[in-house]
PDB file of N, H, CA, C and O in Angstrom:
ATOM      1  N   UNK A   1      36.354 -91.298 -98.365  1.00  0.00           N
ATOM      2  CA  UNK A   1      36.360 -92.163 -97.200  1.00  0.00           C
ATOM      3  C   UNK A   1      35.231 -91.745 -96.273  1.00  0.00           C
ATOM      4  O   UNK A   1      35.147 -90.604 -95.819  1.00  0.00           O
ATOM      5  N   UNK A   2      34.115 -93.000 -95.937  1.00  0.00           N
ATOM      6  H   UNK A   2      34.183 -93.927 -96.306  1.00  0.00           H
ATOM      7  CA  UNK A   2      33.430 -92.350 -94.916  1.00  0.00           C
ATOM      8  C   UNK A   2      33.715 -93.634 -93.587  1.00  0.00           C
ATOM      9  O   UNK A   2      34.012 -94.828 -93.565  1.00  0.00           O
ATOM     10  N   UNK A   3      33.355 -92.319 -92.361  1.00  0.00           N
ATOM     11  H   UNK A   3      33.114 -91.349 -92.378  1.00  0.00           H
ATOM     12  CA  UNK A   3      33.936 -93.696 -91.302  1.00  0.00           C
ATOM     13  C   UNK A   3      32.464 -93.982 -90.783  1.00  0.00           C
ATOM     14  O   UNK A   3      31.633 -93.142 -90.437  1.00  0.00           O
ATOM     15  N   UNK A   4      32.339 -95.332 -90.807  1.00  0.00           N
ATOM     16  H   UNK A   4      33.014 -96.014 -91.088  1.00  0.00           H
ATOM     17  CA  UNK A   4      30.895 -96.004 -90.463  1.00  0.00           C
ATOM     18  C   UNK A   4      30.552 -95.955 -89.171  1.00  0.00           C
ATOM     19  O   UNK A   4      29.371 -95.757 -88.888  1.00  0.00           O
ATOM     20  N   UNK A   5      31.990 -96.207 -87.669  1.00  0.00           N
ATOM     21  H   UNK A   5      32.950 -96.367 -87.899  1.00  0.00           H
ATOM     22  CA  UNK A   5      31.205 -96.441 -86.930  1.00  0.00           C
ATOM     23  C   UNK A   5      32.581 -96.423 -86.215  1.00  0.00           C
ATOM     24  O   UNK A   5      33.601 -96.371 -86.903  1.00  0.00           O
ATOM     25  N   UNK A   6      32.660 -96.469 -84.715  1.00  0.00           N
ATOM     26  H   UNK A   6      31.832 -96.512 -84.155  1.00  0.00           H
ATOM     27  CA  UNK A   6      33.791 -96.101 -83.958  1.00  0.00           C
ATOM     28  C   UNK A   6      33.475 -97.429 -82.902  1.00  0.00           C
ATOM     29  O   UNK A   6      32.277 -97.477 -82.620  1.00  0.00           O
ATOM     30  N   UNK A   7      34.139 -98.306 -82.384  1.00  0.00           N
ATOM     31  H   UNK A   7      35.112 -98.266 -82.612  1.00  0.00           H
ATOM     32  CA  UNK A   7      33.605 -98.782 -80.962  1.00  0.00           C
ATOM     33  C   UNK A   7      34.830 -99.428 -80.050  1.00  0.00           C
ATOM     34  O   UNK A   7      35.932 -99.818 -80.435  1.00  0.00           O
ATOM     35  N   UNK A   8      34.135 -99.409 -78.386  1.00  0.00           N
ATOM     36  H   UNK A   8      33.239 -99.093 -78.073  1.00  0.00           H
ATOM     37  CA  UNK A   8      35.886 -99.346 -77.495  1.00  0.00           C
ATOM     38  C   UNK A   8      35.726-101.063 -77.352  1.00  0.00           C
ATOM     39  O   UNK A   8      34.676-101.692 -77.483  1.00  0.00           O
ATOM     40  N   UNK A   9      37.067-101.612 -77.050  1.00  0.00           N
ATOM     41  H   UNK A   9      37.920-101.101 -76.944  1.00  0.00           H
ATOM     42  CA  UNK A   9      36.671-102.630 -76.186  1.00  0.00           C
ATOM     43  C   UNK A   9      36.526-103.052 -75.148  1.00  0.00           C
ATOM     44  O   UNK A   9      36.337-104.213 -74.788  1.00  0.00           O
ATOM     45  N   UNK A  10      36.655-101.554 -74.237  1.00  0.00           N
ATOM     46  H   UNK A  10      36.809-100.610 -74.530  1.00  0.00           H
ATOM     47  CA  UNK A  10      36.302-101.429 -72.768  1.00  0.00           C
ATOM     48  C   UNK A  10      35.056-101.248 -72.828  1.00  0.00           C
ATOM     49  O   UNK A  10      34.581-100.817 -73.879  1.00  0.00           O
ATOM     50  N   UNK A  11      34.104-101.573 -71.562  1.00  0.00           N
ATOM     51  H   UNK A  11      34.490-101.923 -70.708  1.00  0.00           H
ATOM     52  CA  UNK A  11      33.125-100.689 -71.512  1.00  0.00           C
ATOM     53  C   UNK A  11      33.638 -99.606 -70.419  1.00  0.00           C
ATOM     54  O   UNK A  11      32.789 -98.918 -69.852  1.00  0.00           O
ATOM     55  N   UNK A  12      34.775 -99.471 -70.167  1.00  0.00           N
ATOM     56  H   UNK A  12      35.464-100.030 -70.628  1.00  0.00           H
ATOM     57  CA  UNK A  12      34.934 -97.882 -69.407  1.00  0.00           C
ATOM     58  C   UNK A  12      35.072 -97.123 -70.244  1.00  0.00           C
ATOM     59  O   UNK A  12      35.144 -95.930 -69.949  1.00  0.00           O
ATOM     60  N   UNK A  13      35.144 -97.479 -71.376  1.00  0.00           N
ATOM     61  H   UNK A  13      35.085 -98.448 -71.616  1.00  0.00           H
ATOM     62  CA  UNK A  13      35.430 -96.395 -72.305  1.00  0.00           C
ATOM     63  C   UNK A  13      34.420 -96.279 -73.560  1.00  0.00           C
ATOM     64  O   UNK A  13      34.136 -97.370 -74.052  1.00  0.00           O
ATOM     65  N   UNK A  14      33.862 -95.216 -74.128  1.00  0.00           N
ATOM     66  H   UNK A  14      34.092 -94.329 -73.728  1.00  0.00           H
ATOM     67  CA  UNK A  14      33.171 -95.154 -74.830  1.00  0.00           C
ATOM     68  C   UNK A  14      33.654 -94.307 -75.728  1.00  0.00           C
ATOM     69  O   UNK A  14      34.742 -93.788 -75.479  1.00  0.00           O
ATOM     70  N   UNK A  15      32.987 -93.989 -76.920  1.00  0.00           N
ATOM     71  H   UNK A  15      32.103 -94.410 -77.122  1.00  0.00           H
ATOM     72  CA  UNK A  15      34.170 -93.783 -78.086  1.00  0.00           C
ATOM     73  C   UNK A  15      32.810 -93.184 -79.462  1.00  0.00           C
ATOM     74  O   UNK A  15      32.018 -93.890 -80.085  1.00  0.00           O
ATOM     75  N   UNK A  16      32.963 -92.042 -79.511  1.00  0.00           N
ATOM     76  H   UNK A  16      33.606 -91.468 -79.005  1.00  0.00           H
ATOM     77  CA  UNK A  16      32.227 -91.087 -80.763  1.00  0.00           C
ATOM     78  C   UNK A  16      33.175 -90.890 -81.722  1.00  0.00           C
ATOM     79  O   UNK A  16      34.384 -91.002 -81.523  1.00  0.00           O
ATOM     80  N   UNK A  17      32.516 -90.515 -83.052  1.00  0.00           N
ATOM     81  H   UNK A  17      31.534 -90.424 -83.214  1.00  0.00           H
ATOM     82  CA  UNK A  17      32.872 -89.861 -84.175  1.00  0.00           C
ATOM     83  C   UNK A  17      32.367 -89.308 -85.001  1.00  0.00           C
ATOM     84  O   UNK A  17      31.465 -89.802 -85.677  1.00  0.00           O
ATOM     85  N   UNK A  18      32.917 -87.903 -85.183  1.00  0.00           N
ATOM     86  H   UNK A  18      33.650 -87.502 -84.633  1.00  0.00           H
ATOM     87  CA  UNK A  18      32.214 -86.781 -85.310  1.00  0.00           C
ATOM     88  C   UNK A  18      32.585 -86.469 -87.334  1.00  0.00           C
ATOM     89  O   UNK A  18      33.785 -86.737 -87.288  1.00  0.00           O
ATOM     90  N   UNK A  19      32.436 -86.269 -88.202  1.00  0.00           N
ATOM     91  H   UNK A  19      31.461 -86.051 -88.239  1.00  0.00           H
ATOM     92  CA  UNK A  19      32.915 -85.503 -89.303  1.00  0.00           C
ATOM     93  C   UNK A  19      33.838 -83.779 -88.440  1.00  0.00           C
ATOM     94  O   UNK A  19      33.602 -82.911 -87.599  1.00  0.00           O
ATOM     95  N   UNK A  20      34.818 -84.170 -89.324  1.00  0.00           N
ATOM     96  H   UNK A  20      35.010 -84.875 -90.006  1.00  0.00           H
ATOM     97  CA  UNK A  20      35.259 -82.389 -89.343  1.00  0.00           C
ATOM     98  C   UNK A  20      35.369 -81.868 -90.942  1.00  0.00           C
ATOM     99  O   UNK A  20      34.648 -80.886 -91.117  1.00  0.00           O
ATOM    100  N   UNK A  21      36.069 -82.272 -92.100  1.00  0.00           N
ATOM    101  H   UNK A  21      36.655 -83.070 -91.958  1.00  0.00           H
ATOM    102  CA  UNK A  21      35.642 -82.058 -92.766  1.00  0.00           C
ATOM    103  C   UNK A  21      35.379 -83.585 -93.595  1.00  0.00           C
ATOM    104  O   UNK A  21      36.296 -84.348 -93.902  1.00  0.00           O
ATOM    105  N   UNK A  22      33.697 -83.866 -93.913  1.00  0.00           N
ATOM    106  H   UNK A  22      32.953 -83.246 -93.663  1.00  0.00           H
ATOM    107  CA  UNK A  22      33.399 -84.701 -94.365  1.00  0.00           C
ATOM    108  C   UNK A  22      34.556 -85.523 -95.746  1.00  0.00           C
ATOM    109  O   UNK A  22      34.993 -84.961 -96.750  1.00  0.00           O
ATOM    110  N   UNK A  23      34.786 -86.988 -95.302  1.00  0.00           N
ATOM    111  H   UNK A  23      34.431 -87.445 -94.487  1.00  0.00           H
ATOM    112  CA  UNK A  23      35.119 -87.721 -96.174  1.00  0.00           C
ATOM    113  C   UNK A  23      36.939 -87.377 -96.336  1.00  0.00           C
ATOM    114  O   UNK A  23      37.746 -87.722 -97.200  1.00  0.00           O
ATOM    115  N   UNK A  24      37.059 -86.699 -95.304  1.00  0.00           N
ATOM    116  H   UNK A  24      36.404 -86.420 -94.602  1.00  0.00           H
ATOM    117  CA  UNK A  24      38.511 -86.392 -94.786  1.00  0.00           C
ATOM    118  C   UNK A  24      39.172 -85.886 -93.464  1.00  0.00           C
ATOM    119  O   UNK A  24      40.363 -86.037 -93.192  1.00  0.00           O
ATOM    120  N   UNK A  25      38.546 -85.467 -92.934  1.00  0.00           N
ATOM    121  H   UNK A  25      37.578 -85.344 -93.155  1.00  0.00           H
ATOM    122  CA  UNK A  25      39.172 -85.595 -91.511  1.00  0.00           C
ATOM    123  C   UNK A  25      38.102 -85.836 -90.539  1.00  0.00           C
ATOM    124  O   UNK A  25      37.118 -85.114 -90.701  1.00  0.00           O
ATOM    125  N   UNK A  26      38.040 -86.777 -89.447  1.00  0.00           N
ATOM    126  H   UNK A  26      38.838 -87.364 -89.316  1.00  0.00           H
ATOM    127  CA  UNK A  26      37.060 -86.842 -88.549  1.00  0.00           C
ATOM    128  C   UNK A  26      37.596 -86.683 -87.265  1.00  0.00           C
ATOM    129  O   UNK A  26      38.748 -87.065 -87.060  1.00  0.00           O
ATOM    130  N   UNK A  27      36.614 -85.931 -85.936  1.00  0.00           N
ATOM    131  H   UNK A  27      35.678 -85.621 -86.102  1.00  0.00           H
ATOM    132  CA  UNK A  27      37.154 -86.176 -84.796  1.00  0.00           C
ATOM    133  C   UNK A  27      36.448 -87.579 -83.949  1.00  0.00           C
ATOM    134  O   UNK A  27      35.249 -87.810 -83.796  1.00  0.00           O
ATOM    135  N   UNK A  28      37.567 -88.357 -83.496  1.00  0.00           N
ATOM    136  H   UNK A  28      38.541 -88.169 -83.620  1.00  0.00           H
ATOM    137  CA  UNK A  28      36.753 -89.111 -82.700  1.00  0.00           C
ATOM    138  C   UNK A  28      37.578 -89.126 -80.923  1.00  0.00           C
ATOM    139  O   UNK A  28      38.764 -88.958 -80.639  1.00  0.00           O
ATOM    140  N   UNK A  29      36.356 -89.401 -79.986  1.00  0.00           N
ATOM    141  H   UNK A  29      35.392 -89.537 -80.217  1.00  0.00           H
ATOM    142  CA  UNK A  29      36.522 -88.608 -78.968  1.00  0.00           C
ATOM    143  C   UNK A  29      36.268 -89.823 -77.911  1.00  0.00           C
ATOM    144  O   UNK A  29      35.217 -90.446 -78.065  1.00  0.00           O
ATOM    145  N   UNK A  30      36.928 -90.121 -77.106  1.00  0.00           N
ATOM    146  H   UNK A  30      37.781 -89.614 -76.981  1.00  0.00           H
ATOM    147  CA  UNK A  30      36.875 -90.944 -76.365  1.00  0.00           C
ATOM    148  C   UNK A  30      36.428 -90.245 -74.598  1.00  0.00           C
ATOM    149  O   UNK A  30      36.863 -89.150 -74.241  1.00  0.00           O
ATOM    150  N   UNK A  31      35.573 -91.067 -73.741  1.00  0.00           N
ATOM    151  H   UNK A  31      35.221 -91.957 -74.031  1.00  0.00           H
ATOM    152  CA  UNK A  31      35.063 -90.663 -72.390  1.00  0.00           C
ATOM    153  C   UNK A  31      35.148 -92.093 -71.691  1.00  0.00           C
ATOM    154  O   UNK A  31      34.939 -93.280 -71.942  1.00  0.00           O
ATOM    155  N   UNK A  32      35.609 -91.208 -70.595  1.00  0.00           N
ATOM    156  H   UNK A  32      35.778 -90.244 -70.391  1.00  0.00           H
ATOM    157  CA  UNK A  32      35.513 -92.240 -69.576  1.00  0.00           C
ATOM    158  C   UNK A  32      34.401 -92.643 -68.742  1.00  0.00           C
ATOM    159  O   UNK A  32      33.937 -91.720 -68.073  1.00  0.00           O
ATOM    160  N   UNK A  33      33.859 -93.752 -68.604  1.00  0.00           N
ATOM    161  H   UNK A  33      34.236 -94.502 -69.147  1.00  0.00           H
ATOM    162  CA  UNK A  33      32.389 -93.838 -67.730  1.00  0.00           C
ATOM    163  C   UNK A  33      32.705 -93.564 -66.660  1.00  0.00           C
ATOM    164  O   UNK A  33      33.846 -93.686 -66.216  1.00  0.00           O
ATOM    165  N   UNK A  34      31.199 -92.909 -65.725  1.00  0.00           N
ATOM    166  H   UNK A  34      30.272 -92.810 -66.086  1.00  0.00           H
ATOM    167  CA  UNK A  34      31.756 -93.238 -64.531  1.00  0.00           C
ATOM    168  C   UNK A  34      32.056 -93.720 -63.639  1.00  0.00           C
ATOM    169  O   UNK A  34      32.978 -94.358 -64.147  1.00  0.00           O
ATOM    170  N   UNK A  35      32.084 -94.092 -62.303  1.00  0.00           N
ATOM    171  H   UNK A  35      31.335 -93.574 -61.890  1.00  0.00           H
ATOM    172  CA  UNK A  35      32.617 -94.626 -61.679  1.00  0.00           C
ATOM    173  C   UNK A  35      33.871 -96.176 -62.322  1.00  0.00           C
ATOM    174  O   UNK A  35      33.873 -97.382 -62.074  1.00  0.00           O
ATOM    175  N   UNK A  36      34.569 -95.476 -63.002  1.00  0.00           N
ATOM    176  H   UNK A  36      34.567 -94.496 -63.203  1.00  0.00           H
ATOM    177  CA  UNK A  36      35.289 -96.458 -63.685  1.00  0.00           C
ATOM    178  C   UNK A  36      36.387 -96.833 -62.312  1.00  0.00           C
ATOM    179  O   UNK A  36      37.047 -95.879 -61.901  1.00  0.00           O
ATOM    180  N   UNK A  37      36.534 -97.880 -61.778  1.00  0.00           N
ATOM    181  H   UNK A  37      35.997 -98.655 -62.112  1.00  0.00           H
ATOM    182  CA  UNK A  37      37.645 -98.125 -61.106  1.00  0.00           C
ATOM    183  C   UNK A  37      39.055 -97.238 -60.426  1.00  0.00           C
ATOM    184  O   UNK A  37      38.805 -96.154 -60.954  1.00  0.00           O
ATOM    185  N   UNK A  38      39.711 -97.108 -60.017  1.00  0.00           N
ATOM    186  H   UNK A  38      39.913 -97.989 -59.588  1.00  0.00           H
ATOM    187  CA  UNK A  38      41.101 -96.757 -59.986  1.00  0.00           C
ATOM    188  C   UNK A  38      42.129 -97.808 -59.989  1.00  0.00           C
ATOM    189  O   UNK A  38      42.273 -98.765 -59.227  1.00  0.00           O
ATOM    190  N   UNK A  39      42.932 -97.360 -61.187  1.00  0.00           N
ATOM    191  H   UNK A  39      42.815 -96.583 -61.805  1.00  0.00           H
ATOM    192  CA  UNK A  39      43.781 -98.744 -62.063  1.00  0.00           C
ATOM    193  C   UNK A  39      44.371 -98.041 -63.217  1.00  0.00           C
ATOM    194  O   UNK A  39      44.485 -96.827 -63.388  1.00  0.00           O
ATOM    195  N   UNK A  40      44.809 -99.253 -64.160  1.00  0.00           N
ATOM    196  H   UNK A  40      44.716-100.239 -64.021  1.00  0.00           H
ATOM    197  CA  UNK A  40      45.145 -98.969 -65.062  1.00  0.00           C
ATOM    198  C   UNK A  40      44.278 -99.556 -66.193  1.00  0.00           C
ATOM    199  O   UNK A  40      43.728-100.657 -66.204  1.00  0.00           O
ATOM    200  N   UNK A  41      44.267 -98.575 -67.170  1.00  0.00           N
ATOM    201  H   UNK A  41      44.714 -97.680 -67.161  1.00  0.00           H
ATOM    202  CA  UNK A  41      42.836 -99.421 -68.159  1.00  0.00           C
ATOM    203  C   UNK A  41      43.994 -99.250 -69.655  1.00  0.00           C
ATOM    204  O   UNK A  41      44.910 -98.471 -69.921  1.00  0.00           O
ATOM    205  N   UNK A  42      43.413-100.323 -70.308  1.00  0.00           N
ATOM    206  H   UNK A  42      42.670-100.955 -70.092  1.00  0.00           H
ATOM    207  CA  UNK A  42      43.594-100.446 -71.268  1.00  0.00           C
ATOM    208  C   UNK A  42      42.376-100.993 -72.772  1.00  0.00           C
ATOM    209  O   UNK A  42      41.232-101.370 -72.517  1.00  0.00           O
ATOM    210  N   UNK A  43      42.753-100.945 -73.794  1.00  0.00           N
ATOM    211  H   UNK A  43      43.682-100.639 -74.001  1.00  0.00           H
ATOM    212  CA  UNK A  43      41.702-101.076 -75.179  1.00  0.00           C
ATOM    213  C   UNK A  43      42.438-100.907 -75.894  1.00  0.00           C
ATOM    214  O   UNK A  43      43.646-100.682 -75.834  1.00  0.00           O
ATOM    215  N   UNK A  44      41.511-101.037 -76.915  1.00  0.00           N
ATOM    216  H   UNK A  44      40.529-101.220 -76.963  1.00  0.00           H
ATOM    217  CA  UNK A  44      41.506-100.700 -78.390  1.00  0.00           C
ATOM    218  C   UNK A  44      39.985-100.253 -79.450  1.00  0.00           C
ATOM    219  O   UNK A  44      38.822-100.645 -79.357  1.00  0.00           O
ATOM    220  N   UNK A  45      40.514 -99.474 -80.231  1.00  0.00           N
ATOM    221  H   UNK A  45      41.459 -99.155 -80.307  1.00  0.00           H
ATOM    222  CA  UNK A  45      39.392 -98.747 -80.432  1.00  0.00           C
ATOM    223  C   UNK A  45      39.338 -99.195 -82.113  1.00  0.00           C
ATOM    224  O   UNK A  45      40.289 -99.028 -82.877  1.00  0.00           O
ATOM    225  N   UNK A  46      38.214 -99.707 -82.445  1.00  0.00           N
ATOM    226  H   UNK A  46      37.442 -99.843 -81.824  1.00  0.00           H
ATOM    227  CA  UNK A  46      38.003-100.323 -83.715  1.00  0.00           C
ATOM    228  C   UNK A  46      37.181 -99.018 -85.240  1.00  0.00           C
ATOM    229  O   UNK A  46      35.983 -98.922 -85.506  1.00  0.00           O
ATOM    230  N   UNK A  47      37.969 -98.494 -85.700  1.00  0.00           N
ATOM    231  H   UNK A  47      38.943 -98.571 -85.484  1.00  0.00           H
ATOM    232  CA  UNK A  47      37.073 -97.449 -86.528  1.00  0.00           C
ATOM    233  C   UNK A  47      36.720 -98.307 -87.378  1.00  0.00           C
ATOM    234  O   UNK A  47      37.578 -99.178 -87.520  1.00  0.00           O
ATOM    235  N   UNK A  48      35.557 -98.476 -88.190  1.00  0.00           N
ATOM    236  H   UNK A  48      34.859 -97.768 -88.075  1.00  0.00           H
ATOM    237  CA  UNK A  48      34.990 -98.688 -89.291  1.00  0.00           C
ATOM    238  C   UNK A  48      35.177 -98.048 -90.483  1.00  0.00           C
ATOM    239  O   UNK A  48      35.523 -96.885 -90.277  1.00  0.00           O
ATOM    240  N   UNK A  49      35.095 -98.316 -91.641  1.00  0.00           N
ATOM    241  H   UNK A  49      34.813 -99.261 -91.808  1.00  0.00           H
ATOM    242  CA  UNK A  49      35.498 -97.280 -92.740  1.00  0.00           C
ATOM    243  C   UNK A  49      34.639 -98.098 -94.286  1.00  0.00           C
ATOM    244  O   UNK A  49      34.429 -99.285 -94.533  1.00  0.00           O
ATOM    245  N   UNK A  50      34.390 -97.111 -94.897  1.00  0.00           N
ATOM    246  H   UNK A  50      34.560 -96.147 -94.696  1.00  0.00           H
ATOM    247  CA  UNK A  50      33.796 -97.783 -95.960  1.00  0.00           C
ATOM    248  C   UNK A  50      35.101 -97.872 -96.977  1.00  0.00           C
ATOM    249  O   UNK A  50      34.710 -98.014 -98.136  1.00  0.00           O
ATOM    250  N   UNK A  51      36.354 -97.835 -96.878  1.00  0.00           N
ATOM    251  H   UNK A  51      36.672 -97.720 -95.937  1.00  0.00           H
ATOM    252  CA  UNK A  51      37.511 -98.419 -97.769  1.00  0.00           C
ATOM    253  C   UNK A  51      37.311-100.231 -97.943  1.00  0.00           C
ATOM    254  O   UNK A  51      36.846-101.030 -97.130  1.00  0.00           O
ATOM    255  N   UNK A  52      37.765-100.421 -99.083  1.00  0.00           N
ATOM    256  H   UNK A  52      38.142 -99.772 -99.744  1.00  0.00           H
ATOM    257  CA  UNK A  52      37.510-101.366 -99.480  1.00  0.00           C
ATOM    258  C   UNK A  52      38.732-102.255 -99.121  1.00  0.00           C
ATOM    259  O   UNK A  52      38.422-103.442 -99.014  1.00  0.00           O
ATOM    260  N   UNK A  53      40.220-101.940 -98.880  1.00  0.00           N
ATOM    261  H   UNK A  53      40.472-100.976 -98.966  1.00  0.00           H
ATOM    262  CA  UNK A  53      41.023-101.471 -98.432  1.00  0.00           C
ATOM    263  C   UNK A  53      41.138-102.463 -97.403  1.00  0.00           C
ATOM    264  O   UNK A  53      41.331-103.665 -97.225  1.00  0.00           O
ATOM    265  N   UNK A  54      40.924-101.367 -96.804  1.00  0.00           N
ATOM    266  H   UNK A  54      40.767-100.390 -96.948  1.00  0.00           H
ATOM    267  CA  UNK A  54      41.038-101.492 -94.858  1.00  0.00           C
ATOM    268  C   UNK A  54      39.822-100.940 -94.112  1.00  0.00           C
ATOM    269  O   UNK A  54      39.499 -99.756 -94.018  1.00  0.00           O
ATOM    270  N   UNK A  55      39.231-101.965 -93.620  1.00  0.00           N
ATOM    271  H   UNK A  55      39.494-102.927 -93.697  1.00  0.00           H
ATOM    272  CA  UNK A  55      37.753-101.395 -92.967  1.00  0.00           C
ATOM    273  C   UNK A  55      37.522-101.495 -92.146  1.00  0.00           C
ATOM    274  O   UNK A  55      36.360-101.275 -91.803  1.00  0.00           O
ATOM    275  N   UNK A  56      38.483-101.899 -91.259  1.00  0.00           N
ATOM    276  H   UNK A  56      39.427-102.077 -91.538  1.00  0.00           H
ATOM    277  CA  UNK A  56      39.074-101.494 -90.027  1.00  0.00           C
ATOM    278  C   UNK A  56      39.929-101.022 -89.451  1.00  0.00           C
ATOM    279  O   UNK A  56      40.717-101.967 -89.403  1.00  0.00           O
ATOM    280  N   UNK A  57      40.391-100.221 -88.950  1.00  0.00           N
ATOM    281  H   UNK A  57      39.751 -99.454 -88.989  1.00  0.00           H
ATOM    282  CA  UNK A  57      41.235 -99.370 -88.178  1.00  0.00           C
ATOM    283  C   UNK A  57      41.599 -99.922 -86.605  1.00  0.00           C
ATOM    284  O   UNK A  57      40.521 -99.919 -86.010  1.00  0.00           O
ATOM    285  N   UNK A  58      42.283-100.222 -86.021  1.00  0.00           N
ATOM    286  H   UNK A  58      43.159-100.224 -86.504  1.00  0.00           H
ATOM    287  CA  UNK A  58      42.516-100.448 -84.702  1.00  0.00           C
ATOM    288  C   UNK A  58      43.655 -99.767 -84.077  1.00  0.00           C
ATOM    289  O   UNK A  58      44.822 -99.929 -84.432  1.00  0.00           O
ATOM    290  N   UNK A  59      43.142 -98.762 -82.842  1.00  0.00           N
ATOM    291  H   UNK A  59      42.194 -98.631 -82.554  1.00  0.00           H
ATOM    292  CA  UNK A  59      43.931 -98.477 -82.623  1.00  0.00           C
ATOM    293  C   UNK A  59      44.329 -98.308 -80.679  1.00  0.00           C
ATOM    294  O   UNK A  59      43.518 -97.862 -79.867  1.00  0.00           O
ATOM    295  N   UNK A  60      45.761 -98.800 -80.329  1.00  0.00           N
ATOM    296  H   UNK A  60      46.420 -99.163 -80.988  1.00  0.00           H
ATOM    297  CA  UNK A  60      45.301 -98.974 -78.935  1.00  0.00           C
ATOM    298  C   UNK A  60      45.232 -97.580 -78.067  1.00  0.00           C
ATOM    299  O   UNK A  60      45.594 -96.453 -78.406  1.00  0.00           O
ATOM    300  N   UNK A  61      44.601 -98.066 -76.739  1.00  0.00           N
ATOM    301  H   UNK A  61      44.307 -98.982 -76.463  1.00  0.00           H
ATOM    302  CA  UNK A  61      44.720 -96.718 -76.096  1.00  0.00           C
ATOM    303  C   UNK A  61      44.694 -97.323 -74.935  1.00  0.00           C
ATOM    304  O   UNK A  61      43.977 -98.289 -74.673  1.00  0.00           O
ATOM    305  N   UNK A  62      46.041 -96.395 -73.636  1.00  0.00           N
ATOM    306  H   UNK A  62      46.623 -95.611 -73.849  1.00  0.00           H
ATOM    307  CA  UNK A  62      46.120 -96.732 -72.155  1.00  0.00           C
ATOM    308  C   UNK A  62      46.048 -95.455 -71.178  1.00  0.00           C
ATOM    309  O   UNK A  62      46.559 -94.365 -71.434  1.00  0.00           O
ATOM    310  N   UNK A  63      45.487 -95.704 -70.276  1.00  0.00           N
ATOM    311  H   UNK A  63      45.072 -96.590 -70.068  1.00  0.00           H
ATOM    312  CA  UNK A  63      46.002 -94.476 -69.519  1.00  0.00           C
ATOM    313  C   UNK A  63      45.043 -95.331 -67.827  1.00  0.00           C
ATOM    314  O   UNK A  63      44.289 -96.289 -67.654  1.00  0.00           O
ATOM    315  N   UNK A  64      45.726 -94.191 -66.884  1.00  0.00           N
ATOM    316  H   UNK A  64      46.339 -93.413 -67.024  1.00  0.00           H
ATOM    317  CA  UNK A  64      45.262 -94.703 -65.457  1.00  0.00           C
ATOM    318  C   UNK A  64      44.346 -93.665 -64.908  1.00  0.00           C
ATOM    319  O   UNK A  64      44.209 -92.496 -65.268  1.00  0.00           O
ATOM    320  N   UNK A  65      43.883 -94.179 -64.179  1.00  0.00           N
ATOM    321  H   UNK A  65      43.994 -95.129 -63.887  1.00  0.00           H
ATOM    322  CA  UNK A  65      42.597 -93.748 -63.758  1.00  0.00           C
ATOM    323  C   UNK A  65      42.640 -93.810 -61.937  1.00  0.00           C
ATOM    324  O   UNK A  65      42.681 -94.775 -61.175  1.00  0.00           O
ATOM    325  N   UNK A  66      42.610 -92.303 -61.678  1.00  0.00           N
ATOM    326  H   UNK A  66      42.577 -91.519 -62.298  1.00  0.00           H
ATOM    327  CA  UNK A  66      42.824 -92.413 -60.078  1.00  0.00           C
ATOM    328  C   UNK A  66      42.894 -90.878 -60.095  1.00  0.00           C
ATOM    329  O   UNK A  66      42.888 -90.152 -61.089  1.00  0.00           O
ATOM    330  N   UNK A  67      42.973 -90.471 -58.596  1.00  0.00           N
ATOM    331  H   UNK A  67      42.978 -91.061 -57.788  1.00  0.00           H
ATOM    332  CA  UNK A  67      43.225 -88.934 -58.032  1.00  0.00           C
ATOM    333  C   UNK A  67      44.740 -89.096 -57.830  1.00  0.00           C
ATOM    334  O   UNK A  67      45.038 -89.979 -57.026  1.00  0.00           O
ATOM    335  N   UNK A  68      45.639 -88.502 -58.329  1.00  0.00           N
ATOM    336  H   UNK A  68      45.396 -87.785 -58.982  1.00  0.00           H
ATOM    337  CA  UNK A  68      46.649 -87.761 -58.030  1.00  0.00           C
ATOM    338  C   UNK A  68      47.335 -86.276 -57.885  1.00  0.00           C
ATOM    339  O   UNK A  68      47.118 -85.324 -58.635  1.00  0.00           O
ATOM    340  N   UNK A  69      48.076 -86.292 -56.928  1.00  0.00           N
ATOM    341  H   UNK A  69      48.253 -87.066 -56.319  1.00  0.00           H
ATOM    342  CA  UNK A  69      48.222 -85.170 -56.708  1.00  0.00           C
ATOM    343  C   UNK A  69      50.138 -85.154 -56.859  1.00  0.00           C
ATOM    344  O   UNK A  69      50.818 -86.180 -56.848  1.00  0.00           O
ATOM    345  N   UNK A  70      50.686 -83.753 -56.988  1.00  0.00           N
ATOM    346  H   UNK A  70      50.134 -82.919 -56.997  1.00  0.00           H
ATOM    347  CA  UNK A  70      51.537 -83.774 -57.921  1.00  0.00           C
ATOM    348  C   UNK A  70      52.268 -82.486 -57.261  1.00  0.00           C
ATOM    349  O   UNK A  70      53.269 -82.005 -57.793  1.00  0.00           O
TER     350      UNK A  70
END
């Protein structure tokens, strides 16, 4: 399995992928841009894959974005 290509459907969010061990485990790493709002954001993150299979991957991701204190 190789993964072709990672991408967000936010643009607050941007989205790498790294090999860890080639053609079986990869890290992929998501960042937040900056000045991204304070809110709640949501996506989905599309992996690519050369499976013949499934050659896409989608997977969602949420979280909020603000200063809190606790």
């Amino acid at each position: 399995l190789r993964v072709m290509g990672v991408r967000s459907s936010s643009a607050s969010v941007s989205a790498t992928v790294e090999p860890i061990t080639p053609g079986k485990e990869f890290r992929v790493t998501l960042a937040l841009q900056p000045n991204t709002p304070d809110g709640a954001l949501h996506g989905q993150i599309a992996i690519t894959t050369d499976d013949p299979v499934q050659q896409t991957v989608s997977l969602p991701f949420y979280g909020i974005v603000g200063s809190f204190r606790g």
